[in-house]
N, C-alpha and C positions, 0 to 999 in steps of 0.2 A: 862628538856632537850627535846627537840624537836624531833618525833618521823621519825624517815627514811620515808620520800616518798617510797610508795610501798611495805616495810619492811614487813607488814604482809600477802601481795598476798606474796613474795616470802618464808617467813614461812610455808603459807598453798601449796604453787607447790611441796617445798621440803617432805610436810609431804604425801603429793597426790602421788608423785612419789616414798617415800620410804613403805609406807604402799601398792602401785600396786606391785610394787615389792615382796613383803611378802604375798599379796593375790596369783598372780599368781604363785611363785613357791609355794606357799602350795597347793591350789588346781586347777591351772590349768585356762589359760587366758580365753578359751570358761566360765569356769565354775564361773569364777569369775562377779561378777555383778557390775553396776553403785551405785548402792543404799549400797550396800554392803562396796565398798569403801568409801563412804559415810560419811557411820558409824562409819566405822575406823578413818577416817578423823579427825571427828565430822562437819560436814555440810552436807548439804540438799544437794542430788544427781545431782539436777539442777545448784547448785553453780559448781561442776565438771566441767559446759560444758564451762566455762567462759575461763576456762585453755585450755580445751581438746576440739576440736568440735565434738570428738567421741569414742571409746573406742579404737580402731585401730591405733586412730591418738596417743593416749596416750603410746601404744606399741610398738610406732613408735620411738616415743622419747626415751623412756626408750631405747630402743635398740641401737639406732642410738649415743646417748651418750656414753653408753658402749665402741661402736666400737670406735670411735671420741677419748674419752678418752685413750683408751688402744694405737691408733696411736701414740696420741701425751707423752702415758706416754715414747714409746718406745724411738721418737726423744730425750727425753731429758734425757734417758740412756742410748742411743748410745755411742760408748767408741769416742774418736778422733782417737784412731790410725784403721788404717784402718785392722787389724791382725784380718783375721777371727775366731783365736779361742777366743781372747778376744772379739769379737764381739758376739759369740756363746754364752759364758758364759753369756754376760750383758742381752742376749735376755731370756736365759732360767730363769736368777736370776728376770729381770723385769717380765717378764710373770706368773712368781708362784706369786710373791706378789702382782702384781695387780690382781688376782685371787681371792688370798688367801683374800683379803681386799673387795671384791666384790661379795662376795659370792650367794647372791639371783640372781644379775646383772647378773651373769654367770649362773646362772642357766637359768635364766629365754633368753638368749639371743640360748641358746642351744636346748632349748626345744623347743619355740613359734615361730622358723622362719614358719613352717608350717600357720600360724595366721597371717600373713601378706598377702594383699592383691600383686598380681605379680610384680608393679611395686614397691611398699615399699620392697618386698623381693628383689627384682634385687638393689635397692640403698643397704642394709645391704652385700648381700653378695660381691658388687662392695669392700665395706670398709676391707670387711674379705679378699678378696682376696687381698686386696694393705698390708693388714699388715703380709698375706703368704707370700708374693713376697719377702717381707723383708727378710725372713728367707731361703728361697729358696737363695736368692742372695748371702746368707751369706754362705753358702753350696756349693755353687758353686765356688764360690770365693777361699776357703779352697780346694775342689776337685782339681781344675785348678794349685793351688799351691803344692800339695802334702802334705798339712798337714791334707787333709782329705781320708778315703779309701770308696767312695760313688760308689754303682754301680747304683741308680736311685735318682737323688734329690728331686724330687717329692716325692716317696715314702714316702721316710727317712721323710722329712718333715712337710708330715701327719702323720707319727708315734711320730716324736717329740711334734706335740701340740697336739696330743690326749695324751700322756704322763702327758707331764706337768700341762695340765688342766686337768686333771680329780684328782688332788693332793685335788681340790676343794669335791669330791667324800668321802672321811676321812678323813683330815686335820684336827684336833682338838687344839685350839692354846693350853689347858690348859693336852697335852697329853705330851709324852714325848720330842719330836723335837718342835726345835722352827720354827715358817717359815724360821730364816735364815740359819738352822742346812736342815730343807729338801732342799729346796733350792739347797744349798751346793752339798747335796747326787743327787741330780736331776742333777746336773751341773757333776760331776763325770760320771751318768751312759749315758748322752747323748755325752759326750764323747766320750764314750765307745763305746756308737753306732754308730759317726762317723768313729773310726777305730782314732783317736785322743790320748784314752788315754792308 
């Protein structure tokens, strides 16, 4: 059988990207090296630049996926009916498991915005803020209607994803909840904190 065109460049991107991932949230993107990934890799540091034209541009990606990913995981768990608390719930239920499934991604996208040069941080947080607005709108939405009791949407709205993400902080799949049992409890207590449940 005749081998994929390209097949193995994109074997060695995905193993470049998942082993950057695992160097930087272990010790950290400044501290992390070209040659170092490298090794991990298995290929010579210089092979690196074929992908990457630099280490920044590399964290670039990495993040910038993340973000890209997490938008479009949301569109395609958006509910149809337009009912802000079923909307509420799909966002809290998508949010923990693309987390929960992402775990270095998330780390490393939480930590290293500082490691971005100004205008790569102004693109990443452009994305963070289109996929907040999301949830803001969905809060407002429910306020306007009376099925939420909100005195600031903003607020509430940075208190729900510093919530939900930080599930990524002790999550253990092999403890006693399963992602879709926290999940569940996560979608209960935000509720709750809308004045909802």
């Amino acid at each position: 059988m005749a081998r994929t065109a390209g097949s193995d460049g994109e074997k060695t991107l995905a193993a470049i990207r998942q082993s950057a991932l695992s160097l930087i949230a272990r010790h950290g993107f400044e501290a992390m090296s070209m040659r170092q990934l490298g090794e991990r890799v298995g290929v010579q540091p210089a092979a690196l630049y074929r992908y990457f034209p630099n280490k920044e541009a590399l964290l670039f990606t990495l993040m910038e996926e993340h973000m890209t990913g997490l938008l479009a995981s949301w569109e395609n768990a958006k509910p149809e009916s337009a009912d802000p608390t079923a909307q509420l719930s799909a966002f809290v239920r998508n949010h923990i498991h693309f987390h929960v499934e992402r775990r270095l991604s998330t780390h490393v996208n939480n930590m290293e915005l500082r490691s971005l040069s100004p205008e790569k941080l102004t693109h990443i947080l452009r994305l963070r803020a289109a996929y907040e607005k999301e949830l803001r709108q969905i809060l407002r939405d429910g306020a306007e209607l009376g099925r939420f009791r909100i005195e600031d949407v903003t607020l509430t709205a940075m208190a729900i994803i510093q919530m939900i993400t930080g599930v990524i902080a002790w999550f253990r799949p092999d403890e006693r909840l399963s992602v879709r049992e926290v999940a569940h409890n996560y979608h209960i207590m935000t509720m709750r904190l809308v004045g909802a449940g």
